[in-house]
Every structure is written in structure tokens, then in C-alpha cells.
N, CA, C and O atoms as a GROMACS GRO file, in nm:
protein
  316
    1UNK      N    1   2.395   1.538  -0.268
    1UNK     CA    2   2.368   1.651  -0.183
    1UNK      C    3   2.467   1.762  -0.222
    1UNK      O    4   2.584   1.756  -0.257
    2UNK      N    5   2.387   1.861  -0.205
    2UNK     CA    6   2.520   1.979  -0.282
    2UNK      C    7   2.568   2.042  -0.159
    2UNK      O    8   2.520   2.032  -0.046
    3UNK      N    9   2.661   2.100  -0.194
    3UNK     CA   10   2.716   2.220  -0.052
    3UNK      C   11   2.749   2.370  -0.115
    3UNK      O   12   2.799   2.396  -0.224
    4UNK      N   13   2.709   2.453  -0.020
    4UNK     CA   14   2.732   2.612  -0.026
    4UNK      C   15   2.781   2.638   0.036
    4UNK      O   16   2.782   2.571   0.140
    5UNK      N   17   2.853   2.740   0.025
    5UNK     CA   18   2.929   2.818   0.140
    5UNK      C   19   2.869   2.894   0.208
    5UNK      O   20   2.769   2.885   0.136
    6UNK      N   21   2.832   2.976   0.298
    6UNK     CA   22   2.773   3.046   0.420
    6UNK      C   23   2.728   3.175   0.410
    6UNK      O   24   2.655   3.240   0.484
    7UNK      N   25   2.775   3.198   0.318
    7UNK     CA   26   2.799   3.381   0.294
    7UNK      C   27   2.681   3.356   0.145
    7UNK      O   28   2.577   3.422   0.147
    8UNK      N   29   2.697   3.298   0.071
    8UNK     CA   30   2.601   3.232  -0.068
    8UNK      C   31   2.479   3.182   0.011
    8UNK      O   32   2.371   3.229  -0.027
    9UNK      N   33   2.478   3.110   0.096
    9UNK     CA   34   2.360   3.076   0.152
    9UNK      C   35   2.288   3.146   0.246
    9UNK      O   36   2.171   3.107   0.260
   10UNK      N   37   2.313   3.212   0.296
   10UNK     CA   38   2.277   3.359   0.366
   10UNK      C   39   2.199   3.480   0.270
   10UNK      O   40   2.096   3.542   0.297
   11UNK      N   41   2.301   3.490   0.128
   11UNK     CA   42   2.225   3.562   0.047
   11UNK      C   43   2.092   3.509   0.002
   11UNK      O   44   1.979   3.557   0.005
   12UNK      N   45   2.151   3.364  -0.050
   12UNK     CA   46   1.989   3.332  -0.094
   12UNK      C   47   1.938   3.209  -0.044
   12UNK      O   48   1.930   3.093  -0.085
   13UNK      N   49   1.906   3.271   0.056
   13UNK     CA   50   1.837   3.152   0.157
   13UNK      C   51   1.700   3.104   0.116
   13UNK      O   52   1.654   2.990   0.111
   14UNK      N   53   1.626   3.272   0.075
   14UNK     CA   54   1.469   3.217   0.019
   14UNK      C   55   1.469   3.084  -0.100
   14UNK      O   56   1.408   2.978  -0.086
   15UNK      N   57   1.570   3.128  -0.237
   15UNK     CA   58   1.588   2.992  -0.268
   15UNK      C   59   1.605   2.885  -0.241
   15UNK      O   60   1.544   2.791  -0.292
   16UNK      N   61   1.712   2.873  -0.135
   16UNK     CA   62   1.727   2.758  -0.119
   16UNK      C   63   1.649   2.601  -0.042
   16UNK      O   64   1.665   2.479  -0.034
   17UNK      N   65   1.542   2.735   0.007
   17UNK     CA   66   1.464   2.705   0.103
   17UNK      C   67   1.342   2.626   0.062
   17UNK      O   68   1.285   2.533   0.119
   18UNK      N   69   1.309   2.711  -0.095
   18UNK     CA   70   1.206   2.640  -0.184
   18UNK      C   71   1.248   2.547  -0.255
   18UNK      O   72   1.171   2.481  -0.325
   19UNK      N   73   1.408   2.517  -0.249
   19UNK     CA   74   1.438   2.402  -0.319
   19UNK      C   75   1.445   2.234  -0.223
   19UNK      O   76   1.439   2.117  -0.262
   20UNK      N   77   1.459   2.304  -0.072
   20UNK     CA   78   1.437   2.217   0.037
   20UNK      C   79   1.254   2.150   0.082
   20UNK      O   80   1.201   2.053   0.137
   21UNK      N   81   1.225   2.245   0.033
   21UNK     CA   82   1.069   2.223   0.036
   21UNK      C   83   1.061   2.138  -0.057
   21UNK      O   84   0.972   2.060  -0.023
   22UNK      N   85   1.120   2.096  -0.195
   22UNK     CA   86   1.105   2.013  -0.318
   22UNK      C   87   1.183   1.890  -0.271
   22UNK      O   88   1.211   1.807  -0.358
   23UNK      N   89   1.223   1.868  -0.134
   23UNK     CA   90   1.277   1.741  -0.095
   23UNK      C   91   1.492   1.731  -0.110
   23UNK      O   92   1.565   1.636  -0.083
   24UNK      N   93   1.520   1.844  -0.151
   24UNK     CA   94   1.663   1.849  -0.167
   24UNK      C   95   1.734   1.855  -0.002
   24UNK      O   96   1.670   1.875   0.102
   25UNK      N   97   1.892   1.830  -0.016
   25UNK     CA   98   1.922   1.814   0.099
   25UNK      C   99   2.037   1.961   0.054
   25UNK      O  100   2.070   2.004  -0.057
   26UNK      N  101   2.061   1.991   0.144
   26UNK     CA  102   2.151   2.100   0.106
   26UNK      C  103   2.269   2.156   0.192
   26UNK      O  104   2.235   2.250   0.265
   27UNK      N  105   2.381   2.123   0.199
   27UNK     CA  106   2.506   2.093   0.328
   27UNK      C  107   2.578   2.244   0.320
   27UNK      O  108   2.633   2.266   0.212
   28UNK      N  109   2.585   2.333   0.404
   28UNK     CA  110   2.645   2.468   0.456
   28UNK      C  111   2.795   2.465   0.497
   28UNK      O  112   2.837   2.400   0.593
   29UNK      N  113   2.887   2.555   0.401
   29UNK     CA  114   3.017   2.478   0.476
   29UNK      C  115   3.054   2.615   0.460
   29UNK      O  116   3.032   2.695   0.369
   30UNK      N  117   3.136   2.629   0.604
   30UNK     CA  118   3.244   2.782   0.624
   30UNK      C  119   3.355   2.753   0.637
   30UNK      O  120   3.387   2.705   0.746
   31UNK      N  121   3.463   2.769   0.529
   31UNK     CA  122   3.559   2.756   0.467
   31UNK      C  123   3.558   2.619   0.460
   31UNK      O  124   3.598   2.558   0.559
   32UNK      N  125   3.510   2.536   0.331
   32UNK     CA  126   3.494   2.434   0.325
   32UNK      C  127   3.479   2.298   0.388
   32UNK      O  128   3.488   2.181   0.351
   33UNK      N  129   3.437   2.402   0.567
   33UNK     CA  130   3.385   2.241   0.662
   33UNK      C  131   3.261   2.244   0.650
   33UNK      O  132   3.206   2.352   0.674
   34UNK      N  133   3.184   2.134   0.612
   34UNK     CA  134   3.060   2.092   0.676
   34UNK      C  135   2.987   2.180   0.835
   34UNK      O  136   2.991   2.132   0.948
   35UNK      N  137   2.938   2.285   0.805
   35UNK     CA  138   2.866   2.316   0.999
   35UNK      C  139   2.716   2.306   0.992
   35UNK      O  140   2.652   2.322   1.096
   36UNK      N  141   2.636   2.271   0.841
   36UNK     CA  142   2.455   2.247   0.846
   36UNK      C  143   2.443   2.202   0.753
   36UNK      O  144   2.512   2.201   0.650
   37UNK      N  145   2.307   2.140   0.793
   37UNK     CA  146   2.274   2.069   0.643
   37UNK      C  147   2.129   2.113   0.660
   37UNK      O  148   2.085   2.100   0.775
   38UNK      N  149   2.053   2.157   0.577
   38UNK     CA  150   1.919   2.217   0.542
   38UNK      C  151   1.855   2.079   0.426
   38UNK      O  152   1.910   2.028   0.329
   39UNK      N  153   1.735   2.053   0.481
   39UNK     CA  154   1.677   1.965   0.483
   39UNK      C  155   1.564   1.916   0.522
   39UNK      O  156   1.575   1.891   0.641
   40UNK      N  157   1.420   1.879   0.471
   40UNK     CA  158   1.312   1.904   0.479
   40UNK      C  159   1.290   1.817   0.622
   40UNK      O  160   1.358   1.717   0.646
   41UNK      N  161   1.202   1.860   0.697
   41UNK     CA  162   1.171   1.791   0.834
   41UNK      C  163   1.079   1.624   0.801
   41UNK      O  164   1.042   1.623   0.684
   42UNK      N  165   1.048   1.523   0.859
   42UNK     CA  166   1.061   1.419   0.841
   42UNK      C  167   0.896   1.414   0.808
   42UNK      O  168   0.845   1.305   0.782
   43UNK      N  169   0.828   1.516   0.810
   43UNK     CA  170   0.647   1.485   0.775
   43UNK      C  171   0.650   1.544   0.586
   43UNK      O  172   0.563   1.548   0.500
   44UNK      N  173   0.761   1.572   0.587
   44UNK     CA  174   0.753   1.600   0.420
   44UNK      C  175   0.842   1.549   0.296
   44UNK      O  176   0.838   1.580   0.177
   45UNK      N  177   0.934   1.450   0.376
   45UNK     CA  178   1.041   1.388   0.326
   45UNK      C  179   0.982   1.287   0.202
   45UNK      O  180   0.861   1.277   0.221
   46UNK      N  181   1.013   1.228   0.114
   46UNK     CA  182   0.957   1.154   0.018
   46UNK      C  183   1.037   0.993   0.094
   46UNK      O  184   1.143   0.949   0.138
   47UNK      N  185   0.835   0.941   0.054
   47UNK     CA  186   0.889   0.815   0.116
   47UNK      C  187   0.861   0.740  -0.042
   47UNK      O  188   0.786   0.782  -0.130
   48UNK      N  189   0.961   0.595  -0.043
   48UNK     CA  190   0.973   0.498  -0.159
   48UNK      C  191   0.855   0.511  -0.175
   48UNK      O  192   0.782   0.558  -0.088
   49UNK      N  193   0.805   0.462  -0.312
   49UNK     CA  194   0.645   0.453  -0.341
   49UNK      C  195   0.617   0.283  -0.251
   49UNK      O  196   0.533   0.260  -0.165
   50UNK      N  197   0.717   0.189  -0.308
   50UNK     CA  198   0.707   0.055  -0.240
   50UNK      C  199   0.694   0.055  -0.097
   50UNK      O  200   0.629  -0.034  -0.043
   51UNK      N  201   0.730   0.114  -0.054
   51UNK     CA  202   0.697   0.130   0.096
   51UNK      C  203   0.586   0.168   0.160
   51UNK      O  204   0.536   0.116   0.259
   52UNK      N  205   0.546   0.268   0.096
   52UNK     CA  206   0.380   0.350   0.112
   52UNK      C  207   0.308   0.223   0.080
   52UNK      O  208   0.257   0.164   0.176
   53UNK      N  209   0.295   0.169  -0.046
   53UNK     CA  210   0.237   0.042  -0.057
   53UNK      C  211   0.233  -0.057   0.034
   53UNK      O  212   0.120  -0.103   0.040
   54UNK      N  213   0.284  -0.091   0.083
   54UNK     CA  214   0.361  -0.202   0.143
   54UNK      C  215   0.288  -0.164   0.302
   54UNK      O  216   0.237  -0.261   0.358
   55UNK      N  217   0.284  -0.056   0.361
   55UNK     CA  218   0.244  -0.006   0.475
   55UNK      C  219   0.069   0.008   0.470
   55UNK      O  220   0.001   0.022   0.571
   56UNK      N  221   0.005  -0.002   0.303
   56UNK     CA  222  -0.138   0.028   0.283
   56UNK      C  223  -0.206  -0.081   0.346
   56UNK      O  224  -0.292  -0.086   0.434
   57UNK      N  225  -0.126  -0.195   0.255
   57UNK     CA  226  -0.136  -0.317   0.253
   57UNK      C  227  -0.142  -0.406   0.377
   57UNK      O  228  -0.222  -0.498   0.399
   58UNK      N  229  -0.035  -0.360   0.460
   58UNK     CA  230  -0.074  -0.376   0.596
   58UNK      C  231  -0.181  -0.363   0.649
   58UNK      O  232  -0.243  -0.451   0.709
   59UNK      N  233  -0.234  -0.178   0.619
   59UNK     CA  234  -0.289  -0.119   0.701
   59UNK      C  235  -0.452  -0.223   0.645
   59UNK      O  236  -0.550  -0.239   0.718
   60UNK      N  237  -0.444  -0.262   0.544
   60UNK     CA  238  -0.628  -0.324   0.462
   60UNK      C  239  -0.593  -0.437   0.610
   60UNK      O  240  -0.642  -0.448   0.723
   61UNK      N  241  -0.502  -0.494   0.549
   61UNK     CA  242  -0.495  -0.677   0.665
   61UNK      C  243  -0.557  -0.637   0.786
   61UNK      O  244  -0.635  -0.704   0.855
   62UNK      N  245  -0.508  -0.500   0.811
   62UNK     CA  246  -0.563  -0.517   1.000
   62UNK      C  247  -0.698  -0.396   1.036
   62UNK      O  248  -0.721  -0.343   1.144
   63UNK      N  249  -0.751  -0.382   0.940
   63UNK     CA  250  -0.868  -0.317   0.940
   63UNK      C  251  -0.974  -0.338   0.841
   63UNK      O  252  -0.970  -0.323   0.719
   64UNK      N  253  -1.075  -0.377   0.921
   64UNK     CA  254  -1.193  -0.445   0.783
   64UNK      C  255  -1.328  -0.379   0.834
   64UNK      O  256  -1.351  -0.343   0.950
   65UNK      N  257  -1.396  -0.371   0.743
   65UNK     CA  258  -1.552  -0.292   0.738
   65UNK      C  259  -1.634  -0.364   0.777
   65UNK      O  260  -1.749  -0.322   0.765
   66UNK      N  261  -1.615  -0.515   0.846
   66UNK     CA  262  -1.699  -0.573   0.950
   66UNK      C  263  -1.856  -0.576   0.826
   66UNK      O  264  -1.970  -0.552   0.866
   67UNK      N  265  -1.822  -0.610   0.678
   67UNK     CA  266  -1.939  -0.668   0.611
   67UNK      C  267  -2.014  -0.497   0.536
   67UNK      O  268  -2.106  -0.491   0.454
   68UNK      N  269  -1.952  -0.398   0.588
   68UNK     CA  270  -2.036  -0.300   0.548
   68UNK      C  271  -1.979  -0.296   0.406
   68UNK      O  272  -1.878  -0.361   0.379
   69UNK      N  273  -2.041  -0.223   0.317
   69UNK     CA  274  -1.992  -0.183   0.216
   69UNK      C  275  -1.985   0.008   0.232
   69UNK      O  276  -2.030   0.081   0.320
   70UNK      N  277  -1.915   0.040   0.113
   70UNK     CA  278  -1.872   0.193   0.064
   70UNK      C  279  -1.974   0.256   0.088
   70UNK      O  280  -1.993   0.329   0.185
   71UNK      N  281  -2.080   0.220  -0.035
   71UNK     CA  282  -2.172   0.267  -0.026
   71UNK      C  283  -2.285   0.260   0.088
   71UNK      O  284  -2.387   0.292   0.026
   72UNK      N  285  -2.306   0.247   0.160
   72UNK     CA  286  -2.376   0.231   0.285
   72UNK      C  287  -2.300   0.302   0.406
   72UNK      O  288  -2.356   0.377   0.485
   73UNK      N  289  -2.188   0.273   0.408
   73UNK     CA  290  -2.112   0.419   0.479
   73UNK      C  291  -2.157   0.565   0.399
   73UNK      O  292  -2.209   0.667   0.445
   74UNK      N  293  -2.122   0.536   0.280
   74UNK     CA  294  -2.200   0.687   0.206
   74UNK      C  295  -2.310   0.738   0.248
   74UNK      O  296  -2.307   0.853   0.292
   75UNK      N  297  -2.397   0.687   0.246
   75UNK     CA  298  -2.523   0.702   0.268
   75UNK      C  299  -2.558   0.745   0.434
   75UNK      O  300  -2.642   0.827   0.472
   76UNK      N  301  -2.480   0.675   0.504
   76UNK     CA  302  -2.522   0.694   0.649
   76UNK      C  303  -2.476   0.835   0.715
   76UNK      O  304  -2.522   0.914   0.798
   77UNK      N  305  -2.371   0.824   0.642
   77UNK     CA  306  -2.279   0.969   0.649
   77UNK      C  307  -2.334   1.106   0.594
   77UNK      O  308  -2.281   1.215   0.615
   78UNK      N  309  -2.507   1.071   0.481
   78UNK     CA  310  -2.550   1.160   0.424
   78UNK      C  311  -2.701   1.204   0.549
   78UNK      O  312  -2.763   1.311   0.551
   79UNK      N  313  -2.712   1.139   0.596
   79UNK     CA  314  -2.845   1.095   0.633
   79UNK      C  315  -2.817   1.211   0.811
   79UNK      O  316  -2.906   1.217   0.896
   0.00000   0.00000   0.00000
């Protein structure tokens, strides 16, 4: 995690902002204390890929198509 000083991050906030959007964490310090940390909100944060997996995998176990197939949902959905 990097840190800026206050007066640098004030100037270029628009940057830093698009670099927070790319998942960076970014710590604000006035006269070298820690007072923010800028940091993407928790619906855009990068999750492990193993984990996403891992949660799919779940999600197949406890939800089933009760015999239908893809294609027949397709179709019904066209109709």
C-alpha cells in the first residue's frame, strides 16, 4: 500500500482515484501520520479467483434445474 501526503493528494486526487478504481489501496498521511486510506468500496474489491470458484460450486450443489435442460429454458423464454 503506498502513502501520500495530503497536500499531493489533494492535487491529484482525480488520479488517484482511477488508480483506486483499479483495486489499489492508497494511505493519506499529514506530516507523516496515517489520517485515510482511499480504497475501493467492498462491491468492487477483487475477490481470490479460488474463492469465486469455490462459492460457484456451492452455489451448483444447492440449486438444480429439477430435470430441465438449457435448452428448453431457452426456448420457453423465447415463446
Amino acid at each position: 500500500m503506498e502513502s501520500i501526503g495530503a497536500y499531493e493528494a489533494k492535487t491529484h486526487l482525480p488520479k488517484l482515484l482511477e488508480r483506486v478504481i483499479k483495486g489499489e489501496r492508497i494511505t493519506i498521511t499529514k506530516h507523516g501520520v496515517p489520517v485515510a486510506v482511499l480504497q475501493p468500496p467492498p462491491h468492487l474489491r477483487k475477490t481470490e479467483p479460488k474463492k469465486v470458484i469455490a462459492e460457484l460450486r456451492k452455489f451448483r450443489e444447492q440449486h438444480t434445474l429439477k430435470g430441465l435442460s438449457l435448452r428448453d429454458m431457452i426456448e420457453e423464454g423465447r415463446r
